[in-house]
C-alpha atoms as one frame of an Amber mdcrd trajectory, in Angstrom:
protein
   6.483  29.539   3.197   9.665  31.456   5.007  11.537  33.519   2.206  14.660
  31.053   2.426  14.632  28.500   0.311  17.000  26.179   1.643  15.595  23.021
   3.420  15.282  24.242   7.340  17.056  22.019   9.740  14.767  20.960  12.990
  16.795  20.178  16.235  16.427  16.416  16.512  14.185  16.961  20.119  11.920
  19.169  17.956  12.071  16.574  15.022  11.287  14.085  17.792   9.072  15.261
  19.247   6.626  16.363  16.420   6.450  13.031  15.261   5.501  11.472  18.261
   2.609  14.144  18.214   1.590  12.749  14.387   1.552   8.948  15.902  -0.441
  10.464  18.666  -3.033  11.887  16.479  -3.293   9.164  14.049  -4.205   6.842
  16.992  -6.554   8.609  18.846  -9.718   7.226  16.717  -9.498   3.789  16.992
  -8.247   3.875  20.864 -11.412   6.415  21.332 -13.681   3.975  19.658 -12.451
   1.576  22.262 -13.538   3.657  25.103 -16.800   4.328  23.405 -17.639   0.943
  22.966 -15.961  -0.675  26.410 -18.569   2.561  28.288 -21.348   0.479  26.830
 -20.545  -2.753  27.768 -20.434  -1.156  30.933 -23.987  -0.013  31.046 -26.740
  -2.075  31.988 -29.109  -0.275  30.303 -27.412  -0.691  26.911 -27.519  -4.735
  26.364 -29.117  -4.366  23.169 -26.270  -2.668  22.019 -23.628  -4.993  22.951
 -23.100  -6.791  19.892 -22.279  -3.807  18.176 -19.865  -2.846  20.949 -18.036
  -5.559  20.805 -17.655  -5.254  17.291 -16.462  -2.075  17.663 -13.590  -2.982
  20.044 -12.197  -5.983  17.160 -12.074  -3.191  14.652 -10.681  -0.427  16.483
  -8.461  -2.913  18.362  -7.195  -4.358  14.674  -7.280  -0.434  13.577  -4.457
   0.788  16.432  -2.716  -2.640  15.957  -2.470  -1.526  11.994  -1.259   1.825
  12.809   1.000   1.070  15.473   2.630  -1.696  13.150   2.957   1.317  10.237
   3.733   4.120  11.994   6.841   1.478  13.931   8.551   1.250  10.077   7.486
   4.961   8.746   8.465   6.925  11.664  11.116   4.631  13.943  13.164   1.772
  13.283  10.648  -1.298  12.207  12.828  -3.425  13.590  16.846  -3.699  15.369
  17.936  -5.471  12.643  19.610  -4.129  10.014  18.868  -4.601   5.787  16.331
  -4.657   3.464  12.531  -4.840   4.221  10.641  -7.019   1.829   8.443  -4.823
  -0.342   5.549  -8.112   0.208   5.545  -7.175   4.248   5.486  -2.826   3.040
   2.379  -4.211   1.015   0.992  -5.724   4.336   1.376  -2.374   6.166  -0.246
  -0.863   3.810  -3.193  -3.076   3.608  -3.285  -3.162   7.117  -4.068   0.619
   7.245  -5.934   1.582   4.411  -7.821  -1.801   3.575 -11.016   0.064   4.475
  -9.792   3.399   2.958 -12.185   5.250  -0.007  -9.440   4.848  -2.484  -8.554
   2.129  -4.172  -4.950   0.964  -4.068  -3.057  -0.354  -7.416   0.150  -2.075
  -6.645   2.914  -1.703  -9.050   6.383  -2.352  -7.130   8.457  -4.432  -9.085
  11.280  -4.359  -6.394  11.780  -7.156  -4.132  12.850  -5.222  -1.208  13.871
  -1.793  -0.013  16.801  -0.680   2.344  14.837   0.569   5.304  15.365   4.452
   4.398  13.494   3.856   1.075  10.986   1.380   2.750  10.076   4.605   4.803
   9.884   7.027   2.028   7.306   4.384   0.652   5.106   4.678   3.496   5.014
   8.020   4.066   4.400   8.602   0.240   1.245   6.774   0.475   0.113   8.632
   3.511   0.864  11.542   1.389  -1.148  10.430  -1.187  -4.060   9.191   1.145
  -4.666  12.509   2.426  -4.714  14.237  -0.811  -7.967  12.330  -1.675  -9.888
  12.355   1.153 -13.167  12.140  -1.017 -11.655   8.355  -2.677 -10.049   7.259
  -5.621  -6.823   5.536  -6.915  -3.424   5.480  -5.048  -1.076   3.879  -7.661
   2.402   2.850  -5.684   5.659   2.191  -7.919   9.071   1.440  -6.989  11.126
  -0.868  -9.351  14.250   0.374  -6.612  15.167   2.574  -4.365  16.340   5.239
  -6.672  12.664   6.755  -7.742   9.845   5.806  -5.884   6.588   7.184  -7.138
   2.763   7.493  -5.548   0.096   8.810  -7.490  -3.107  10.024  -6.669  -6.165
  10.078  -8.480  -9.900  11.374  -7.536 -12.854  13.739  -7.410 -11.389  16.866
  -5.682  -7.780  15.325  -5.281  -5.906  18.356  -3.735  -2.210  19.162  -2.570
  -1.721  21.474  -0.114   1.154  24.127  -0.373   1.936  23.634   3.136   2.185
  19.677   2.455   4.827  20.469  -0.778   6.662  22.870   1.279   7.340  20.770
   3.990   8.624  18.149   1.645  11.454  20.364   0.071  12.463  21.066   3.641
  10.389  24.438   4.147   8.937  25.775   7.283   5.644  26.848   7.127   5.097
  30.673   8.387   3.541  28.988  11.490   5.927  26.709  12.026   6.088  22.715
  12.024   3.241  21.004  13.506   1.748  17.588  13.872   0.627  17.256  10.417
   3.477  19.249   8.653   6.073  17.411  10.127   5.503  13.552   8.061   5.974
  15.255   4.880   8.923  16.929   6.141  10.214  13.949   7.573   9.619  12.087
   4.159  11.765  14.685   2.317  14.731  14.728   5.033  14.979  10.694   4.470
  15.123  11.221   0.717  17.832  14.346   1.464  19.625  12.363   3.782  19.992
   9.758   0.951  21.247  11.989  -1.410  18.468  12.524  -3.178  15.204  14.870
  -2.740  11.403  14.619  -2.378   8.749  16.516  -4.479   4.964  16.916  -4.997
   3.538  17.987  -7.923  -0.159  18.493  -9.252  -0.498  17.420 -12.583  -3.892
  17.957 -13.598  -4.113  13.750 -13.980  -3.922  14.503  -9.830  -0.873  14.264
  -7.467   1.990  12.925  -7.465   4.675  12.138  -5.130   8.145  11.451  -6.320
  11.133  11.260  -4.069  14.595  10.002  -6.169  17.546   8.934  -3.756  20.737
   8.297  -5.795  23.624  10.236  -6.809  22.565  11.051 -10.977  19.771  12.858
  -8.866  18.790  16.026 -11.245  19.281  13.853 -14.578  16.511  10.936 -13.504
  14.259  13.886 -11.671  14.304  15.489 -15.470  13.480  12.640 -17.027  11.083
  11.434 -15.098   9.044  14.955 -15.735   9.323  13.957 -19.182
């Protein structure tokens, strides 16, 4: 982490541009698993192994559909309109991506729907909390409103980077931003933006993932470490 400790502030081409390269990378499995499995319906010699291949392309196809549909809400604008996003189609997304994920995923928002800011601070929370147990376990999502919105993670060798908490209080890492660093640093600039901030904190019940978006910021963020 860079000495300052002030959130950095990325150029909005640079901001731009890094997340393009994190939807980039998250969809280059299941588009490569189509070319994989399209090169074998191509060859002759390989008929035995076209029933797999064509299950291959409904998965991966389904797989980049999922992603796409995510990343369109966590990254961009979901949709033109403006509003809420019902926290029943955020579940879908969700689902969508990580219904064949190692960890299991335990529900808990009591909110009916989220203003799309917050409904993207969801999101990227859970990818958060995805990545920090690669190995499988529990990803418990809460959000009874927009003001605290909570993802916690829970499994054998559950891990948070420093790089990945850095970039959510808005620091640079000595490197600088890159495909991967960028999401969390997006996730905290929404929650800044709202007046609020982003943190994530290892516990030693795992990690969790707290961003709190209204005004009484600092009292709530204390009592929620209570």
């Amino acid at each position: 982490m860079k000495p300052s400790s002030a959130p950095v502030e990325l150029s909005a081409v640079d901001l731009a541009a890094l997340l393009c390269a994190r939807v980039c990378h998250d969809l280059v499995s299941p588009v490569s698993a189509l070319g994989t499995a399209l090169d074998v319906l191509d060859d002759d010699s390989a008929n035995d192994m076209h029933d797999e291949a064509m299950q291959l392309i409904r998965g991966s196809a389904k797989q980049a559909s999922a992603k796409l549909e995510f990343a369109r809400l966590a990254f961009g604008a979901g949709t033109s309109a403006p509003g809420q996003v019902a926290t029943t189609e955020l579940k879908r997304l969700i689902d969508g991506v990580f219904d064949t994920a190692k960890a299991q995923i335990v529900w808990r928002v009591s909110a009916a729907s989220l203003s799309k800011p917050a409904a993207r601070i969801l999101l990227n929370l859970v990818l958060l909390g995805f990545e920090s147990v690669p190995r499988g376990g529990k990803i418990t999502i809460e959000a009874n409103s927009a003001a605290r919105i909570r993802v916690h993670a829970q499994g054998d060798r559950a891990r948070l980077l420093p790089i990945t908490a850095d970039a959510l209080e808005g620091m640079e890492p000595d490197t600088g931003f890159d495909g991967r660093s960028i999401q969390p640093y997006y996730t905290g600039l929404i929650a800044r933006d709202l007046g609020g901030r982003a943190e994530a904190v290892s516990n030693g019940q795992g990690i969790e993932f707290v961003a709190l978006t209204t005004a009484d910021t600092e009292n709530q963020w204390q009592a929620s470490a209570s």
